[in-house]
N, C-alpha and C positions, 0 to 999 in steps of 0.2 A: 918770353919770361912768363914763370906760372902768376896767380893772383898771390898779393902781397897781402898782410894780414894791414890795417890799418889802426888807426887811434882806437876806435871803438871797439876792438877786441880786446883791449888792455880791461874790460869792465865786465862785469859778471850778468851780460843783460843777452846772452843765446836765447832761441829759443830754437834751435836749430843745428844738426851737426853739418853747420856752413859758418865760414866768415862773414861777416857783416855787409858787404860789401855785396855778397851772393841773397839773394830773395829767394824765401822757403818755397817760393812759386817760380816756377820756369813760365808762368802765364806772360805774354810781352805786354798784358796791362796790369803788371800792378804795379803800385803806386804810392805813395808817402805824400801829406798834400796838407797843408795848413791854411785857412780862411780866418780870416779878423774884415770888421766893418767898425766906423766909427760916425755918429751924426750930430747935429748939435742941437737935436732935439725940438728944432722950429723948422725942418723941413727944407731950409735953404739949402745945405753942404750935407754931402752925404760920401764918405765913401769906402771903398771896398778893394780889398790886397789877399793875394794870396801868394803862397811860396809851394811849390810841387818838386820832385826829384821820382826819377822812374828809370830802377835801376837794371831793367830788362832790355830797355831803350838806348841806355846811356844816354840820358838827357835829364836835364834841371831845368825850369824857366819860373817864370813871376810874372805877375802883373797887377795892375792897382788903377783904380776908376775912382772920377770924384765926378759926382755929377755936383753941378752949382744953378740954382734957378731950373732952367731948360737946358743948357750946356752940359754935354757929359764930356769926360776929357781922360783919356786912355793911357796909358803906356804898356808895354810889351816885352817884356824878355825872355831869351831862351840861350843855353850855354853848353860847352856838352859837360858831362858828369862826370868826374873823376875819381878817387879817391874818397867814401862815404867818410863824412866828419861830424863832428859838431857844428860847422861854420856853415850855417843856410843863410848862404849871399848867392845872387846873381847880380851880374852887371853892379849899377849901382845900387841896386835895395838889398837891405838884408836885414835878418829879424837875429835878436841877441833874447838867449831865455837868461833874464836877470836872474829871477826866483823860478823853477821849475813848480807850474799850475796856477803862478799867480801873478806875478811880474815878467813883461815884457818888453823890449825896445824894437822899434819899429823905424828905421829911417832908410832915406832913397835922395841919394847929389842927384836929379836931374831937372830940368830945365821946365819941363810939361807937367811934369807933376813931381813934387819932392816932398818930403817932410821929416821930423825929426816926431818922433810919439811916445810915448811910454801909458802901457797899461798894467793897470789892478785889477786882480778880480775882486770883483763884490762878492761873489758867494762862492762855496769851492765848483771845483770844475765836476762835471757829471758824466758817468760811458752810460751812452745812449744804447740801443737793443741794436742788435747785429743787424744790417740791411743787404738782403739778399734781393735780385732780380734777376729771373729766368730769360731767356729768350725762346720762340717758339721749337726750339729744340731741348727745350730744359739743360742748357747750356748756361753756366752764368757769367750774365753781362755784368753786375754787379756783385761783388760779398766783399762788403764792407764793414769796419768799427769805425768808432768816432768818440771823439768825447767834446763835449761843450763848455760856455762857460760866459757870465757875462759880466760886465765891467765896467771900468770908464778908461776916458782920454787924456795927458794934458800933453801938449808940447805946440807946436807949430806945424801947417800946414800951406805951402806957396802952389796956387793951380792959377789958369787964368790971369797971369799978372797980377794977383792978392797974396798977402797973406794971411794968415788965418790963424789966429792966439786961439790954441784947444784949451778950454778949461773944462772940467767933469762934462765932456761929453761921452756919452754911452756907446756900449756897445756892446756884439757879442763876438765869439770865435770860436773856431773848432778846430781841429786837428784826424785825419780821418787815414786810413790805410786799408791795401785790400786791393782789389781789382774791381776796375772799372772802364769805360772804355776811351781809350788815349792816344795819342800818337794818329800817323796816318790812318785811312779806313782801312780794314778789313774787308775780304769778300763777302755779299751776305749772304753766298749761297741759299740753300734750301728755305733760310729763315726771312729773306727776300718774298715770299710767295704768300709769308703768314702778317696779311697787313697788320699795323698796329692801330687798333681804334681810337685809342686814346693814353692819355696819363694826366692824371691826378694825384698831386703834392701840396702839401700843407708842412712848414715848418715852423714854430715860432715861438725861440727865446724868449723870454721879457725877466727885467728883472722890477722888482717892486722895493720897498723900503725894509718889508721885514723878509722875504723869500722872494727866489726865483722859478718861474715857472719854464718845462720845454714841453713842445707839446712837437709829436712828429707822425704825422700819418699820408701812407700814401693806399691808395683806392684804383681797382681796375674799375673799366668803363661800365660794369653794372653794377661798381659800389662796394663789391669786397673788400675788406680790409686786408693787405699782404704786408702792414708795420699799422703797429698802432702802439705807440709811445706817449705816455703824458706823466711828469713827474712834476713835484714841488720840494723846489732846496733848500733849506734853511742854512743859517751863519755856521752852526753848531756840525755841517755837515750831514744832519738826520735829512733823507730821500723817501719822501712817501708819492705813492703811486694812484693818481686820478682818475683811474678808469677808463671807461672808453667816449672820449671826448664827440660832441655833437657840434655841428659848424651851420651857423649862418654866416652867409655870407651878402654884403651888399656889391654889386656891380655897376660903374658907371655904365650906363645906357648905351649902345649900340657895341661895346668891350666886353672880354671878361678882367680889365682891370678893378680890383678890388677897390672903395673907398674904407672897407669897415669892416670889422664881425662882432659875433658874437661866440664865444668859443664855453663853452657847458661845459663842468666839469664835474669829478663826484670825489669829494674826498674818502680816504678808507672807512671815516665814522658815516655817510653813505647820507652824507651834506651835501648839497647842491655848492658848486664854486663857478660863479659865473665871471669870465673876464669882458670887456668888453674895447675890441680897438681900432682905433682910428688912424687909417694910414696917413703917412707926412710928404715923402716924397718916394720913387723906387728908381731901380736901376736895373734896366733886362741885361741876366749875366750873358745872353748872347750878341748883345753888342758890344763890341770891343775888349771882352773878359775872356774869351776863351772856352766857355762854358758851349755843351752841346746844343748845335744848330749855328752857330757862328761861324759866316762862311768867309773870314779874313785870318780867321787863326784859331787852332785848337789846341790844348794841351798835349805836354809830350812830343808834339810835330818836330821832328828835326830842322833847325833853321840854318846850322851851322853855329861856328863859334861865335861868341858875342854879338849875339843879336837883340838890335835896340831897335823899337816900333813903335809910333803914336798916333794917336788917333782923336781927334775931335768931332761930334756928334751934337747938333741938332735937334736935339729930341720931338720939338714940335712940326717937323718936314715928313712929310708923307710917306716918304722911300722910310723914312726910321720906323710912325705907327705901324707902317704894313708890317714889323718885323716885330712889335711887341706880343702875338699871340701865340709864339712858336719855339718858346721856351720858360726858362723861370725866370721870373721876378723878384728882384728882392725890394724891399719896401720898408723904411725906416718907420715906427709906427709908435703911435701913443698909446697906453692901454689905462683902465682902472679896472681894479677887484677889490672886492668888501673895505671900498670907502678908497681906496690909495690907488695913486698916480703912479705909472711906470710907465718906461719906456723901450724899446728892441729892437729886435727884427721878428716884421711877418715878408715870411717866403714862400713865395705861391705860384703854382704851375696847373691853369687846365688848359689842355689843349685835345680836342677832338671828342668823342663822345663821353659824357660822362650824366650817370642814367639820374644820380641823387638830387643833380641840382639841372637836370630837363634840358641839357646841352647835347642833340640828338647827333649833331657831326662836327665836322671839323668847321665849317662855316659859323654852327650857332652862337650866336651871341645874347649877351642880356635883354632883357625889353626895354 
């Protein structure tokens, strides 16, 4: 049987002479992929969901982490793909767009982690600058869009034998597309021989009372900028653009786990906007998320049909530290700017050399 046309051909949203169904990329990593995090703002309960579909794979999967105290607490799914829809469910979670850009529902029946959510956005949602990554063959590993957005929480939350009443807990989310690297490895050929020195990430939502700030830069190992994103959003939807942001950074000692920054910024009237924030708790998205370097499960990976996995973590046990330097972080975090309190995500990744802040290998750490 040829491909059948589905729902979402009945709407005027081509951007391609394909059905919906078909991705304008015959690449087998692209990808459709939704991130939401929610925290309660004192650093106890933090956690983090995503929903992915990867229509070159034929596969969908999710997953969603609550770290509580030191405990991180996992779940895992993967399903094969079908017929592209409206309906982004796996297994038991699935995300419902109430309001498209501004209202969402958020809930998952399972036993290890479940919850029932709904989120608002605080400010409208914003498309961040195209993120393009080379490989040593100027091959892209990476070309991605995204847009963000940040918000709050209310509904219920059961992990750990708790339950958890959300009230105006924060948060942020994205929604991102494009190619990026998923599913089983790939050979890595020729691009095997060109080690990788390092990488350096910086990403961090925050919302405040009157504006939202996103600030997104990533840095090769001697400091170049290859993204450099910083924007401020107002209620009104007016987007002004901050410049080229400047980072300190505090590191606990003998880590490069963050406690703090300070993040510079330059308004267009060429005003100094300093934020400054304090992280609360974080969650490395390579344990038990899925996310690159996570050697129990990656995105995309065929698992078969209906596949349900969980996972509990430790965080304070050795075998876990060893594995915090070797991907990103994400880290629930407080912030103030000119007088006001906010709160977000700072998301941060140095791993291996990186020349700005005196990290000369893969070993180095702070003093």
């Amino acid at each position: 049987m040829g491909l059948m046309p589905t729902e979402l051909d009945e709407f005027p949203i081509h951007q391609a002479p394909l059905p919906i169904a078909r991705a304008d990329s015959s690449d087998r990593n692209f990808y459709d992929r939704c991130y939401l995090n929610a925290h309660d703002k004192l650093g106890e309960v933090f956690l983090i969901a995503g929903i992915g579909t990867y229509p070159n794979l034929g596969v969908r999967d999710a997953f969603a982490t609550v770290r509580v105290k030191d405990q991180q607490f996992s779940l895992r799914l993967s399903d094969a793909l079908e017929a592209r829809s409206l309906d982004q469910q796996v297994g038991p979670m699935r995300l419902e767009v109430l309001e498209p850009l501004n209202k969402l529902r958020l809930t998952c029946d399972n036993d290890h982690v479940g919850f029932d959510l709904t989120w608002t956005g605080s400010f409208p949602a914003v498309l961040e600058q195209r993120h393009i990554m080379l490989d040593a063959n100027d091959r892209p590993t990476l070309d991605a869009q995204r847009f963000a957005q940040v918000g709050t929480w209310e509904g219920s939350l059961q992990v750990g034998g708790a339950t958890y009443e959300v009230s105006d807990w924060t948060g942020t989310r994205d929604r991102s597309w494009g190619i990026r690297p998923i599913g089983e490895a790939e050979p890595a050929g020729r691009a095997a021989e060109q080690a990788l020195e390092g990488f350096w990430w910086l990403y961090a939502p925050l919302q405040f009372d009157d504006f939202a700030v996103v600030v997104i830069v990533q840095e090769q190992p001697n400091g170049f900028r290859s993204l450099n994103d910083a924007v401020r959003i107002f209620p009104d939807g007016r987007v002004e653009q901050l410049g080229w942001p400047r980072f300190e950074i505090d590191y606990t000692s003998g880590t490069r786990i963050p406690t703090g920054a300070r993040i510079h910024l330059t308004t267009p009237q060429g005003e100094a906007l300093l934020i400054e924030v304090e992280t609360l708790s974080f969650v490395p998205l390579h344990i038990g998320c899925g996310y690159g370097g996570d050697p129990e499960w990656n995105h995309g990976v065929w698992k078969g049909k209906d596949w349900v996995d969980t996972g509990t973590y430790d965080l304070t046990q050795p075998d876990m530290i060893g594995r915090f330097p070797w991907g990103v972080i994400d880290h629930s975090a407080r912030a103030t700017c000119n007088g006001q309190v906010g709160y977000g995500l700072f998301e941060h990744a140095s791993v291996g050399r990186h020349d700005p802040t005196g990290f000369a290998d893969y070993m180095s750490v702070a003093p």
